[in-house]
C-alpha positions as CSV (number, residue, x, y, z in Angstrom):
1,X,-12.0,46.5,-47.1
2,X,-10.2,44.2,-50.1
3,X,-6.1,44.8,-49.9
4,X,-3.7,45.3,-52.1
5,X,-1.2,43.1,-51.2
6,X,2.1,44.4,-52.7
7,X,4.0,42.3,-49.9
8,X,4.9,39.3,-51.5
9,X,4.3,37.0,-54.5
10,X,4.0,34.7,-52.1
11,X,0.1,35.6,-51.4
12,X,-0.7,34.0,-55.1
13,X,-3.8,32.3,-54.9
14,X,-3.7,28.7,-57.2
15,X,-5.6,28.9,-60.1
16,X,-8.9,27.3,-60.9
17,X,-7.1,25.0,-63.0
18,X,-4.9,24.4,-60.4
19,X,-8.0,23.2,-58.2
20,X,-9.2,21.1,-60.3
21,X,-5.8,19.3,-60.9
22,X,-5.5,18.5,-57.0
23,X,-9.0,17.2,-57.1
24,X,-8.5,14.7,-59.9
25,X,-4.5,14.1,-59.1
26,X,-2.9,10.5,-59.5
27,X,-1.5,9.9,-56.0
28,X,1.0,7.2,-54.2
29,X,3.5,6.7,-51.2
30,X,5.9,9.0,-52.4
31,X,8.2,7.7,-49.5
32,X,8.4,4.4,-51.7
33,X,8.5,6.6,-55.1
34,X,5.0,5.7,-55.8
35,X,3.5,8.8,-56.5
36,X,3.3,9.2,-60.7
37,X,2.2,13.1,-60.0
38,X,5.0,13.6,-58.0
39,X,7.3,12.0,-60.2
40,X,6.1,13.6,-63.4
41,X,6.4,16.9,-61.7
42,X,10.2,16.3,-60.1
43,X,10.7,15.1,-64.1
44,X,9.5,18.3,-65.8
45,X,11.2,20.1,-63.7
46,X,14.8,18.6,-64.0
47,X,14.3,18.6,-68.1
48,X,13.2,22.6,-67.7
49,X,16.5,23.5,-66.3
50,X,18.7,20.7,-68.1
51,X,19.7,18.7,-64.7
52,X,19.3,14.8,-64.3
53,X,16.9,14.6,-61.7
54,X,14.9,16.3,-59.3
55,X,13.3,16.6,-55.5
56,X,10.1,18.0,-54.8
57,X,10.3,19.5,-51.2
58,X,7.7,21.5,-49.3
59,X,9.5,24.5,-49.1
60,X,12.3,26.4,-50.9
61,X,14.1,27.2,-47.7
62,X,13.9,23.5,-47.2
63,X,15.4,22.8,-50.7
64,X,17.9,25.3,-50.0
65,X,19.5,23.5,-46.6
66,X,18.9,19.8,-48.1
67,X,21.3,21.6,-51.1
68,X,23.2,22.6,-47.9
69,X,23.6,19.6,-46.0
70,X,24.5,17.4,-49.3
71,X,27.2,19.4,-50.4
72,X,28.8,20.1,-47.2
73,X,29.9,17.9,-43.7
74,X,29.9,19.8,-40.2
75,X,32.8,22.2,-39.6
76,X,32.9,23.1,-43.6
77,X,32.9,26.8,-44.9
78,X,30.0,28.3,-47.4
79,X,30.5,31.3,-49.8
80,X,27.6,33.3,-50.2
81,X,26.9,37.1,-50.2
82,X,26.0,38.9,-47.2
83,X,22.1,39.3,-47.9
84,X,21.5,36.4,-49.4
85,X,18.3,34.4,-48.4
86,X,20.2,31.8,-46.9
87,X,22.0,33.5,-44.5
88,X,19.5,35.8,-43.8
89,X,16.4,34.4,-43.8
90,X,16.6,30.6,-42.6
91,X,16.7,30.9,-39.1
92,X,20.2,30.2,-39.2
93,X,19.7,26.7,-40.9
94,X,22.9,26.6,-42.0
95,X,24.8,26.1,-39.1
96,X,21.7,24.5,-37.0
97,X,21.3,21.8,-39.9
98,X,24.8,20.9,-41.7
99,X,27.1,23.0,-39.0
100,X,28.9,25.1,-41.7
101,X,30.2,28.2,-41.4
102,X,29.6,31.6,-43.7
103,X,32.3,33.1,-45.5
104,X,30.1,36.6,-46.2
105,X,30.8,39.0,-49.4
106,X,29.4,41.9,-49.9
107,X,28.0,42.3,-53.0
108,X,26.7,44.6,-55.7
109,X,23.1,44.6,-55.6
110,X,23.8,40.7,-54.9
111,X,26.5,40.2,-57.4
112,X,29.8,39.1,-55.6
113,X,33.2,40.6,-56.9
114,X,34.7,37.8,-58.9
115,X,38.1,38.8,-57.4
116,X,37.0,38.3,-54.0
117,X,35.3,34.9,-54.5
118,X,38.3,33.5,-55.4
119,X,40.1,34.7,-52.4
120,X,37.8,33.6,-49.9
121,X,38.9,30.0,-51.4
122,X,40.4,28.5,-48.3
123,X,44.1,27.1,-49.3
124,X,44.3,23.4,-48.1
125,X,45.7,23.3,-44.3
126,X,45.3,21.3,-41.5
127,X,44.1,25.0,-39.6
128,X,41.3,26.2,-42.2
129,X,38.1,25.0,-42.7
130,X,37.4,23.3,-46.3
131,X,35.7,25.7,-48.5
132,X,33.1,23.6,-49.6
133,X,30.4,25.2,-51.9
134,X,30.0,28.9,-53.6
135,X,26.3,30.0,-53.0
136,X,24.2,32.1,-55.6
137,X,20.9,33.6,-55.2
138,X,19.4,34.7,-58.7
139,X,17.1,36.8,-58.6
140,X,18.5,38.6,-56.0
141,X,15.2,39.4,-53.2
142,X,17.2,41.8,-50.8
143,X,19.0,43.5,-54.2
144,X,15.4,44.2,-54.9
145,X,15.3,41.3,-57.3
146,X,18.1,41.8,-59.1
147,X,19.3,39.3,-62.2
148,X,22.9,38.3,-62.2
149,X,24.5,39.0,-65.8
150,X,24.6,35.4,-67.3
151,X,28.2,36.4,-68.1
152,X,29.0,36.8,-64.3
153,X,27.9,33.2,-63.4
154,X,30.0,32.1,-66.3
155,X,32.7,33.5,-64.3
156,X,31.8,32.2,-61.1
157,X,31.3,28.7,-62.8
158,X,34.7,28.8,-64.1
159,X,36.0,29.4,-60.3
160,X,34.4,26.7,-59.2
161,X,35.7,24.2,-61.9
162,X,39.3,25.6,-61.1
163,X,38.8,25.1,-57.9
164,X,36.4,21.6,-57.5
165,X,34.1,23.4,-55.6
166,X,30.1,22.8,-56.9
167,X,27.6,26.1,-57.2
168,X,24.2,25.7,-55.5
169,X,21.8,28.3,-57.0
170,X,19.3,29.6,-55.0
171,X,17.0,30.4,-57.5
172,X,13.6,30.6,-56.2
173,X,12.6,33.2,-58.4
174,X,15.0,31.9,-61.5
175,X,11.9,32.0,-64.2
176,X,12.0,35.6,-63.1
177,X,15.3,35.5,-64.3
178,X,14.8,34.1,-67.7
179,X,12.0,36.0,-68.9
180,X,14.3,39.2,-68.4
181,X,16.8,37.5,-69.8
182,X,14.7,36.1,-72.8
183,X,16.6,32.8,-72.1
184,X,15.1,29.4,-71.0
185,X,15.9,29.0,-67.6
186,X,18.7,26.1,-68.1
187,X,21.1,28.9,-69.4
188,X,21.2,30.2,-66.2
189,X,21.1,26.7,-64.3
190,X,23.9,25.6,-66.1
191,X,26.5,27.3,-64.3
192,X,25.2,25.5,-61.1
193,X,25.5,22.3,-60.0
194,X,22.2,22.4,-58.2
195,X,19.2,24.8,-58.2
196,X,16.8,25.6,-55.8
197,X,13.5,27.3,-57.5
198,X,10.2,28.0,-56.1
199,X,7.1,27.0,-57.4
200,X,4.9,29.3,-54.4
201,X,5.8,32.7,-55.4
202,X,5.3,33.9,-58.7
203,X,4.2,30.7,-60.0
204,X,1.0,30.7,-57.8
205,X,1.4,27.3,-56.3
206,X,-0.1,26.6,-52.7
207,X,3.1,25.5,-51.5
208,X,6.4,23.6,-53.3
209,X,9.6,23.8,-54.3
210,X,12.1,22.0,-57.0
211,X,15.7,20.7,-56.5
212,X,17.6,19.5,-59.0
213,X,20.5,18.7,-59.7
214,X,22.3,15.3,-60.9
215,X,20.8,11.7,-60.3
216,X,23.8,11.0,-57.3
217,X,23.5,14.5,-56.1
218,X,19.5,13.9,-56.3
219,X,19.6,10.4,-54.5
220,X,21.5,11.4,-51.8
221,X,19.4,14.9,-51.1
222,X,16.7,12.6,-51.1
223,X,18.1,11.0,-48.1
224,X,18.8,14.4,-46.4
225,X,15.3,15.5,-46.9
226,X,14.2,12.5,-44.8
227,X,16.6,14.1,-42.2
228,X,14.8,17.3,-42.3
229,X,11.1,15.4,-41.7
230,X,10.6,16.0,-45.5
231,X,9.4,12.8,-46.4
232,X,6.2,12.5,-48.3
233,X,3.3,10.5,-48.7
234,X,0.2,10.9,-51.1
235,X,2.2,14.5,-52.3
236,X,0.7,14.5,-55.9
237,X,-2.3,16.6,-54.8
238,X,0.3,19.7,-54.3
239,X,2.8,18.4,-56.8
240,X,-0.3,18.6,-59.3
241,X,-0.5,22.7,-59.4
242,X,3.0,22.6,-60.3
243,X,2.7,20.8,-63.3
244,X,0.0,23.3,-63.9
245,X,2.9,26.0,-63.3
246,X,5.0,25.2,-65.0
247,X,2.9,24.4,-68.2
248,X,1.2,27.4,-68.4
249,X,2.6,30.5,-65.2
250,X,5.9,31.2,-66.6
251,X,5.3,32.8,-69.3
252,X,2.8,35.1,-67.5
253,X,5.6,36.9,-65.4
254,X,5.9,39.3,-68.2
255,X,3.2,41.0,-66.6
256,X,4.6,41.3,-63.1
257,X,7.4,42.6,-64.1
258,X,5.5,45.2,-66.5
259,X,3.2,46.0,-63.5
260,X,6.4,46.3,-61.5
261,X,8.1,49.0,-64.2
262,X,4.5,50.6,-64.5
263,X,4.6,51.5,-60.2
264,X,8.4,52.2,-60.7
265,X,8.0,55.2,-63.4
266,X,5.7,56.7,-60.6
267,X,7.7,56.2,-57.6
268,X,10.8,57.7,-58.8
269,X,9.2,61.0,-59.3
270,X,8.5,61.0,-55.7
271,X,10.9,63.2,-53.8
272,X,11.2,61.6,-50.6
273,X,11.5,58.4,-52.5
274,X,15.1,56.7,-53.9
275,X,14.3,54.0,-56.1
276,X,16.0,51.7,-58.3
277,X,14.4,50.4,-61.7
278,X,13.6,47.1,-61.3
279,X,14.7,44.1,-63.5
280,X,11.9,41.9,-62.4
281,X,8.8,42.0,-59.8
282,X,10.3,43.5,-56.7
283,X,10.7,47.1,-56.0
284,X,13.1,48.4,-53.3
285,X,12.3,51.6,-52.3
286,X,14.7,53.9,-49.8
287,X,13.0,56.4,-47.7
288,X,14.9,59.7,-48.0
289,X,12.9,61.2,-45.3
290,X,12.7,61.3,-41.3
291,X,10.2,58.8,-41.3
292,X,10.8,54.7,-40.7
293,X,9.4,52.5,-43.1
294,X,6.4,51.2,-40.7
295,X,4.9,54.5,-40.5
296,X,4.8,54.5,-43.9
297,X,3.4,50.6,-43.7
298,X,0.7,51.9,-41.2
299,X,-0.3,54.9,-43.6
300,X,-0.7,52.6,-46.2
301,X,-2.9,50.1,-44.8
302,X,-5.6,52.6,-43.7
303,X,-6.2,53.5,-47.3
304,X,-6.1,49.6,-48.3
305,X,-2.5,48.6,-49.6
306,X,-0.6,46.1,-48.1
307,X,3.3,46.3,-48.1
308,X,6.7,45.4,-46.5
309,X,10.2,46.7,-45.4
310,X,13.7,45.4,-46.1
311,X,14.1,47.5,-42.8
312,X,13.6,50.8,-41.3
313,X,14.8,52.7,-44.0
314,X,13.5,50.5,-47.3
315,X,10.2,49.9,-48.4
316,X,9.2,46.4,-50.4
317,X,6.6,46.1,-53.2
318,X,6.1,42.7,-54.6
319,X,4.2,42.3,-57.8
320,X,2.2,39.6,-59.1
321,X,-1.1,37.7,-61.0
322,X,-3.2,38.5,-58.2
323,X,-2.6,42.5,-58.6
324,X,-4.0,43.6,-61.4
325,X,-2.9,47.1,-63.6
326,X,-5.9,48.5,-62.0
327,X,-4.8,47.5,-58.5
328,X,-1.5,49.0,-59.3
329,X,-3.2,52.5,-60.2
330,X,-4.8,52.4,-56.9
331,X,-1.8,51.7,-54.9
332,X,-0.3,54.7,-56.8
333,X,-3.4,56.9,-55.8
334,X,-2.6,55.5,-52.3
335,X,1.5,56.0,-52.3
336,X,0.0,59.7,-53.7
337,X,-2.3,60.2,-50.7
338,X,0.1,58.9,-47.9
339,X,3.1,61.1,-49.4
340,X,0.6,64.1,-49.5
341,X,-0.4,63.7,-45.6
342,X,3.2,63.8,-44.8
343,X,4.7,66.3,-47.1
């Protein structure tokens, strides 16, 4: 049986151009800064979102707590919202790696009251921890991929400056961002000092990510990626496919996020279904039912779709290049089937 696999974007399969851009790639000891393809790529990639320089590292959880441990020393206090990636989804790197501490807000489908930002700023005092760097995630994956207003992270920026605090954006899926926007992508990463973004989800690459951020910040991540066993060798034949991605997959994530509207107009004329429109690729759908969201997983897979949960009462649809319009008419006849069965 061929899946539809709704569960991530990070199933993309690299292009054939891709392919043949590892086979032929320029390679060197990266660990000396002797890999050209490496370089170009960490180049292109700073200039896309108007920083100095950039770090390719395997992994944007691994860019995320090399941001992390640069910014911060032991004992230091993060703001971030409560369901932001970093907090919830690496494995509690944050304290294990740079021994910080989270200051959580809730947020508004990921967007953090500007008000209460401010007052989590820890006054100087020989008893509180330093409040050290404001963490954003844009898009926003547990919001259901959710955009934060440009405006907003003006705010937040302006904080920060006030305050001499830096911004680290976690913004894997930040081209995501700009396309439903219709902004290049260095309007949003202005308002950080660093950005995270990932070149292994929507973008289709086998594995990557990008920081960037200024040459100092750069030169010293650098040195914490070592830290982390992040050092590379001969890393142009990965770095390769995301040249390729970001030359030619951005502007392709018009699509996802059409195929996403396209399974969202369906959904929310399913009763037992609460779902919000989404502004990008992911769906986040709330079961309204007696019924956890792994029975519905299991139901699914039987027929030949392939999903996810944010937990027992929220369902997760991904989209991307390698789910096609006809695929997402399919999962619809599935979604149909399964909520038949059970009504």
């Amino acid at each position: 049986m061929r899946f539809i696999d709704l569960r991530s974007d990070t199933v993309t399969k690299p292009t054939e151009e891709m392919r043949k851009a590892m086979y032929e790639a320029e390679v060197g000891d990266d660990g000396y800064g002797e890999d050209p393809t490496v370089n170009l790529l960490e180049q292109k990639a700073a200039e896309l979102l108007g920083k100095e320089a950039g770090l390719f590292v395997v992994s944007g959880t691994m860019g995320n707590q090399v941001a992390l441990l640069t910014w911060t020393r032991p004992g230091d206090e993060v703001i971030l919202e409560s369901e932001s990636h970093i907090y919830y989804y690496e494995a509690g790197g944050m304290a294990g790696n740079s021994g910080v501490q989270p200051f959580l807000i809730d947020g508004e489908e990921g967007v953090m009251p500007i008000e209460e930002i401010e007052k989590a700023i820890r006054p100087k005092g020989r008893v509180f921890p330093k409040t050290s760097l404001i963490v954003l995630e844009n898009t926003h994956n547990r919001a259901g991929g959710k955009v934060l207003p440009l405006e907003y992270m003006k705010e937040v920026y302006e904080i920060s400056r006030k305050h001499d605090i830096p911004i680290h954006l976690d913004g894997a899926r930040i081209f995501n961002a700009a396309i439903y926007l219709g902004i290049p992508a260095k309007e949003i990463a202005k308002y950080a000092d660093s950005v995270m973004f990932c070149l292994s989800k929507g973008l289709s690459c086998p594995m990557g990510s990008v920081l960037v951020g200024s040459k100092e910040f750069i030169e010293e991540a650098r040195r914490k990626r070592q830290r982390l066993g992040g050092g590379l060798r001969q890393a142009g034949v990965v770095a390769a496919c995301g040249i390729v991605a970001l030359e030619r997959m951005i502007d392709r994530l018009v699509e996802d996020h059409e195929k996403a509207q396209n399974l969202y107009n369906f959904l929310k004329d399913i009763e037992i279904f609460s779902v919000k429109k989404p502004d990008t690729n992911i769906l986040k759908v709330r079961i309204k039912i007696n019924k956890k969201a792994r029975e519905f997983l299991e139901e699914f897979k039987k027929y030949g779709l392939l999903a996810t949960s944010f937990d027992d009462e929220t369902l997760r649809f991904v989209t991307h290049k390698d789910v096609s319009f006809e695929d997402i008419e399919k999962a619809k006849e599935i979604i149909y089937k399964v909520w038949e069965s059970i009504s």
